[in-house]
C-alpha positions in Angstrom: 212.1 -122.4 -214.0 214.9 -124.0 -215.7 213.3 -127.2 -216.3 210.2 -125.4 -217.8 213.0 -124.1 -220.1 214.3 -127.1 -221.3 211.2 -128.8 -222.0 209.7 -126.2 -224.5 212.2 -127.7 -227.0 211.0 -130.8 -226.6 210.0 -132.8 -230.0 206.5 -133.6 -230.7 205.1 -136.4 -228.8 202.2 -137.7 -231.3 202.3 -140.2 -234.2 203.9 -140.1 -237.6 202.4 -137.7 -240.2 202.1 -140.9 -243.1 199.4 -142.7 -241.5 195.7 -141.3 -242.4 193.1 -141.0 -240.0 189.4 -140.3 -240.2 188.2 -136.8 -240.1 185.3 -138.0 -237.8 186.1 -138.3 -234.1 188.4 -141.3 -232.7 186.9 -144.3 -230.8 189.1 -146.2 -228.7 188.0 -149.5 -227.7 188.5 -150.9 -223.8 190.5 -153.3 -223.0 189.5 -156.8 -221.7 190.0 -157.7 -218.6 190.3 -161.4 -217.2 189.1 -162.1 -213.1 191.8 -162.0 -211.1 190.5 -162.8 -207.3 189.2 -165.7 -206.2 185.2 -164.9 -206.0 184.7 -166.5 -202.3 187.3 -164.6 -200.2 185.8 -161.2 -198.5 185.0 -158.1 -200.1 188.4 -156.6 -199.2 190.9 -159.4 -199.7 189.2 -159.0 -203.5 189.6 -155.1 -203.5 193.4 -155.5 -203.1 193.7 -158.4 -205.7 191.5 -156.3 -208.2 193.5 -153.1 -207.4 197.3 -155.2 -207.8 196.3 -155.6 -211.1 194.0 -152.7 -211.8 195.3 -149.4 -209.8 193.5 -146.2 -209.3 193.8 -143.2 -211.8 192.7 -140.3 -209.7 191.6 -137.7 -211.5 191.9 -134.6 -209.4 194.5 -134.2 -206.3 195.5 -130.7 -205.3 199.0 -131.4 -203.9 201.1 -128.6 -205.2 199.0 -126.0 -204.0 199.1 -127.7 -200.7 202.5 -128.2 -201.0 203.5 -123.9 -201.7 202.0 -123.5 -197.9 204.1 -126.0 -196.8 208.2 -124.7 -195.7 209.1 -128.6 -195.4 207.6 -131.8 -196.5 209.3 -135.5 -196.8 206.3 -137.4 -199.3 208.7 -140.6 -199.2 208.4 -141.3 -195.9 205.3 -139.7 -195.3 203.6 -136.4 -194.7 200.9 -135.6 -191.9 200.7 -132.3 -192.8 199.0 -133.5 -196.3 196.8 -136.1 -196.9 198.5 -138.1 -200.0 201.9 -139.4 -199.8 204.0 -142.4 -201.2 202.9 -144.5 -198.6 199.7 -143.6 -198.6 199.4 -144.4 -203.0 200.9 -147.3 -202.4 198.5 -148.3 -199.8 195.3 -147.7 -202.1 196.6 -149.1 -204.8 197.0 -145.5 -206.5 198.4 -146.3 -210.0 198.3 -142.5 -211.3 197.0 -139.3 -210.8 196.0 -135.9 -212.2 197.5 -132.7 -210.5 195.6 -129.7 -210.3 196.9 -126.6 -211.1 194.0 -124.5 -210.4 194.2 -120.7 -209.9 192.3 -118.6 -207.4 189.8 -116.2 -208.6 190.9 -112.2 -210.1 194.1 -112.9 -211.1 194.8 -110.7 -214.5 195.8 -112.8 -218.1 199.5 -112.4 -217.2 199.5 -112.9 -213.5 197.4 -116.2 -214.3 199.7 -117.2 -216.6 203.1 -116.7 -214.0 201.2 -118.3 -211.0 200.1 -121.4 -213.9 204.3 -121.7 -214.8 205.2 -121.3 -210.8 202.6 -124.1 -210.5 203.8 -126.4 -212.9 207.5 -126.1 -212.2 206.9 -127.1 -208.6 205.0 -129.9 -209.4 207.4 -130.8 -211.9 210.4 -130.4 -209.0 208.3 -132.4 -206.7 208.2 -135.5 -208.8 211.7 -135.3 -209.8 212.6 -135.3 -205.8 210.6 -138.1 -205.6 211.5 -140.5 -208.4 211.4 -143.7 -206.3 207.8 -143.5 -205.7 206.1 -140.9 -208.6 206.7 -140.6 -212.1 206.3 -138.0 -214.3 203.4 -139.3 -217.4 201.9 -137.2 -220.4 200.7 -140.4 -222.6 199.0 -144.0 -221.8 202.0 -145.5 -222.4 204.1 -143.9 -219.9 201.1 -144.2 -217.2 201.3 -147.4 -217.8 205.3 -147.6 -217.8 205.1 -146.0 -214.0 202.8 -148.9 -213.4 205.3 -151.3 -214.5 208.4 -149.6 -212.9 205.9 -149.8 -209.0 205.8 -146.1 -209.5 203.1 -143.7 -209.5 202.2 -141.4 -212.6 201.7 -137.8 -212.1 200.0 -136.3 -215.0 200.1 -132.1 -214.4 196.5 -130.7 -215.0 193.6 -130.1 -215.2 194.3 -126.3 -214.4 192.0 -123.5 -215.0 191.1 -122.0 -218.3 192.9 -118.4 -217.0 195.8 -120.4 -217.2 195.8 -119.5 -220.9 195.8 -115.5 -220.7 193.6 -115.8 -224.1 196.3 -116.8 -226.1 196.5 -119.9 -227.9 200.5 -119.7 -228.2 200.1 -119.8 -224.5 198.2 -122.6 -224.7 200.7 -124.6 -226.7 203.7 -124.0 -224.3 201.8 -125.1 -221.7 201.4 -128.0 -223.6 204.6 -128.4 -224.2 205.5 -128.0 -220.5 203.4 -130.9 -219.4 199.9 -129.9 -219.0 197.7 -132.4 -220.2 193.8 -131.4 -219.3 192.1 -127.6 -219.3 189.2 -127.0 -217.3 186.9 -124.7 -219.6 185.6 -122.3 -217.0 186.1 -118.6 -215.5 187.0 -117.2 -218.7 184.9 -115.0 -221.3 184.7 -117.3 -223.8 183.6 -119.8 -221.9 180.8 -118.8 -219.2 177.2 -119.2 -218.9 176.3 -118.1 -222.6 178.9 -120.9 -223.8 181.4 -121.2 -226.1 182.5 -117.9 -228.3 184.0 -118.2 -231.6 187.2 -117.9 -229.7 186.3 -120.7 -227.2 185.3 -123.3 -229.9 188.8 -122.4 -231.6 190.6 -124.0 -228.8 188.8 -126.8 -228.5 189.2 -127.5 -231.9 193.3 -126.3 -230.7 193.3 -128.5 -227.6 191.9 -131.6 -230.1 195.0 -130.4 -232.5 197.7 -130.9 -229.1 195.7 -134.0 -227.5 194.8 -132.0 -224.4 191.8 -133.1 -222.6 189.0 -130.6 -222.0 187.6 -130.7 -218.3 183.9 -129.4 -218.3 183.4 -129.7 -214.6 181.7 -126.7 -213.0 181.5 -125.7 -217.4 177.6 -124.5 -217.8 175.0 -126.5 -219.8 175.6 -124.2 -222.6 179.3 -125.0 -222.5 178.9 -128.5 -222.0 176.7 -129.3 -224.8 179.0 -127.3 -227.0 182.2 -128.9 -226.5 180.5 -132.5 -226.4 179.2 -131.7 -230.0 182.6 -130.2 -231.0 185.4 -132.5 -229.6 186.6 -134.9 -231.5 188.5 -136.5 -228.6 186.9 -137.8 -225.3 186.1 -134.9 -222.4 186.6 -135.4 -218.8 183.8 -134.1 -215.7 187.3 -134.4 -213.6 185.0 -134.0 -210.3 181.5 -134.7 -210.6 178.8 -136.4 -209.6 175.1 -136.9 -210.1 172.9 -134.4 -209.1 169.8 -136.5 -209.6 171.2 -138.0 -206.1 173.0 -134.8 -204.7 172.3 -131.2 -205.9 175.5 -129.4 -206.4 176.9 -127.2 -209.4 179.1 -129.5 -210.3 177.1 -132.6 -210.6 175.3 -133.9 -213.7 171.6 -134.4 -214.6 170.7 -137.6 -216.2 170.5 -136.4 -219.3 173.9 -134.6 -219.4 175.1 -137.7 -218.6 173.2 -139.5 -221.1 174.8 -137.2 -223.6 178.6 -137.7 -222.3 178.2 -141.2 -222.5 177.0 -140.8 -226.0 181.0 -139.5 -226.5 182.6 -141.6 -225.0 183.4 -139.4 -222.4 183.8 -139.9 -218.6 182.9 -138.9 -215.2 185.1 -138.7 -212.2 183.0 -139.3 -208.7 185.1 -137.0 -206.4 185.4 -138.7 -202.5 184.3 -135.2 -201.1 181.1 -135.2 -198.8 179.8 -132.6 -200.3 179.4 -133.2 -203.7 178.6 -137.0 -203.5 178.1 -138.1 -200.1 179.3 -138.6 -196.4 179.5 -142.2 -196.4 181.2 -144.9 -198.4 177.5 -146.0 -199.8 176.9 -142.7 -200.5 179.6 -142.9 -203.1 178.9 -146.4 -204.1 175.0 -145.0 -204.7 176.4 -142.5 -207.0 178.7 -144.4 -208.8 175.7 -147.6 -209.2 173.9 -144.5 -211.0 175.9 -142.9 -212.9 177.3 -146.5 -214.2 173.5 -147.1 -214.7 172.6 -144.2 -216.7 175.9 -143.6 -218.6 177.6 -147.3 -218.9 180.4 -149.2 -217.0 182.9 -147.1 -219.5 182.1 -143.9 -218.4 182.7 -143.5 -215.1 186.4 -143.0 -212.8 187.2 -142.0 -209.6 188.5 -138.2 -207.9 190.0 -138.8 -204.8 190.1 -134.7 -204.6 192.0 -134.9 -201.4 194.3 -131.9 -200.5 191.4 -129.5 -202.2 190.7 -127.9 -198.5 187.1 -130.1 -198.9 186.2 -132.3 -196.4 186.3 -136.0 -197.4 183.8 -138.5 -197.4 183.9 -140.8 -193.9 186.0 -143.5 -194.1 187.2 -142.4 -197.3 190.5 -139.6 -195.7 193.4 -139.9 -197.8 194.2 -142.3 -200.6 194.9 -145.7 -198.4 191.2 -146.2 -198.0 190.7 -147.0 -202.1 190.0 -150.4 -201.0 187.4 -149.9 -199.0 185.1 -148.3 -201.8 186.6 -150.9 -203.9 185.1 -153.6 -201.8 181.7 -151.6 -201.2 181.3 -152.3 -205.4 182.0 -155.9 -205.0 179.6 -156.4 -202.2 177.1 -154.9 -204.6 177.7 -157.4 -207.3 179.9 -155.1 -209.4 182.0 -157.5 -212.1 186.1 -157.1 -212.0 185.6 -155.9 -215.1 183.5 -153.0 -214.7 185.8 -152.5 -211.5 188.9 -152.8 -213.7 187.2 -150.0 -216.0 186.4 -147.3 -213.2 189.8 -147.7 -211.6 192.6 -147.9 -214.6 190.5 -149.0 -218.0 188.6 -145.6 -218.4 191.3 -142.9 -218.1 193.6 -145.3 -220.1 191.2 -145.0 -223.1 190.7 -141.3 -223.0 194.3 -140.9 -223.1 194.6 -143.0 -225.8 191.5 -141.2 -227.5 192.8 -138.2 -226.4 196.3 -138.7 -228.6 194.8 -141.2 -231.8 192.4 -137.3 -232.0 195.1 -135.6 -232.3 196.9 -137.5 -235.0 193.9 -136.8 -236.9 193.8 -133.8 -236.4 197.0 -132.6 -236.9 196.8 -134.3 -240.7 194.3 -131.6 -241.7 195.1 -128.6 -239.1 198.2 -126.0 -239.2 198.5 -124.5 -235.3 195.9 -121.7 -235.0 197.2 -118.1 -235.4 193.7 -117.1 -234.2 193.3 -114.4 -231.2 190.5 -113.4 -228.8 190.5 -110.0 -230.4 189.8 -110.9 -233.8 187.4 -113.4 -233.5 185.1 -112.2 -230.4 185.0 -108.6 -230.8 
């Protein structure tokens, strides 16, 4: 835990305190993005091109917890024991990804909080073994410095909102130690009533930090809550539509009507049972969801090493290009390509941070407890 240790006295990572921002919440604009494969070679020669200059973010990969059953692994050279790897990334195209850290079910406030830490400081020990081919990543920038250096970014989270042990102190270590996105189930002051007092505290906390807020698997309640709250960008970091595929997870059309309304986005997980067995499955959802929420709302979940089994042709992370190529064949433009691969995550990030300067112009850190305000 040493290196959990040395990073809660790290300075603060966001903005200078002399530059006003808008109490309403922060917009970030997309980027442009110019072609960059020639429009008559195949499907997949035009994957590849699009992908060299527009990875994958993934937004949810279970690794460490794959990784504590594991007494050896070499992710280097490769791993058949897992299904991502360096080569593997690098074979997709896999420009960055998001970690999961999350817990399993009964664990009491403390406990939850020890197993989050143990969490975190392997994933942080992992990277670090691994610097030739991962990099660790809290902001755009350094995402897109990993890119740069031919490394992948590892950003740690989203983990589960136990994580927190109801404490808001907690909540700002973790922080501190990395964790960049909180999934707002399993907790009381987040179920299927919605937010509490408490619960719309941090969010207004995780807005204060620049931590993203994760509301897949949230309820309706909860969702509709936090997408009137936020002042920063949300994340569905697995979810699909359930217009095409029933599952608690997925969206309705008009919960995705609503996220796009924010600026948020949805990540399409690669798992058969939430969107799909077969590559067109995926496409299908990701033509709809594109259709219903717009070209800027909607990323990819690889979701491998989750224990779920993964859509056909579609096993670890090498196989990017295939889905990749499925779009094109459809018609998709590089540029809504460029925005579900790299673009989209990119500008919540960014959202995620410019929030938080705002924020933090108006807002002291909140002293509040679960005690005083729910009971």
């Amino acid at each position: 835990m040493a290196d959990l240790q040395d990073d809660l006295h790290t300075a603060a990572e966001i903005g200078r305190a002399d530059v006003p921002y808008p109490e309403e919440a922060v917009l970030v604009e997309p980027e442009t993005f110019e072609p960059v494969s020639d429009p008559d070679a195949d499907p997949l020669t035009r994957a590849h091109a699009v992908l060299a200059a527009h990875p994958v973010a993934d937004g949810y990969n279970g690794l460490p917890q794959t990784l504590r059953r594991l007494s050896w692994y070499d992710l280097a050279l490769g791993e058949s024991a897992v299904e991502t790897d360096v080569p593997r990334l690098r074979a997709g195209k896999v420009g960055a990804m998001f970690w999961s850290l999350h817990l399993p079910d009964g664990l009491t406030p403390d406990r939850a909080v020890a197993v989050t830490l143990d969490h975190l400081d392997l994933a942080k020990t992992v990277v670090a073994a691994h610097g030739e081919g991962l990099y660790p990543a809290r902001t755009a920038g350094e995402v897109a410095d990993a890119r740069n250096r031919g490394r992948v970014a590892v950003l740690i989270g989203p983990a589960g909102a136990a994580a927190l042990g109801d404490s808001l102190g907690v909540l700002r270590s973790l922080h501190t130690l990395g964790l960049r996105v909180l999934t707002l189930t399993g907790v009381s002051w987040a179920g299927p009533a919605g937010l509490t007092r408490f619960g719309e505290e941090t969010v207004r906390e995780m807005n204060r930090l620049g931590m993203i807020a994760d509301l897949s698997y949230a309820s309706e309640p909860t969702i509709r809550r936090v997408l009137t709250l936020s002042k920063a960008p949300v994340l569905f970091s697995r979810s699909a539509s359930r217009e095409l595929r029933p599952h608690p997870a997925n969206l309705p059309d008009d919960l995705l009507a609503d996220m796009a309304r924010t600026r948020s986005l949805c990540m399409v997980p690669l798992a058969a049972e939430q969107s799909g067995p077969t590559v067109r499955d995926v496409a299908d959802q990701l033509d709809h969801i594109r259709g219903v929420a717009g070209p800027e709302c909607v990323g990819l979940s690889g979701t491998y090493d989750t224990g779920g089994a993964c859509t056909q042709e579609l096993a670890d992370p090498s196989c990017y290009p295939r889905l990749i190529a499925e779009l094109l064949r459809r018609g998709w433009e590089e540029s809504d390509v460029a925005l579900l691969t790299w673009g989209n995550v990119q500008r919540v990030l960014r959202g995620a941070a410019f929030a938080a300067h705002a924020v933090q112009q108006r807002r002291a850190p909140s002293t509040a407890t679960v005690e005083e305000l729910d009971r």
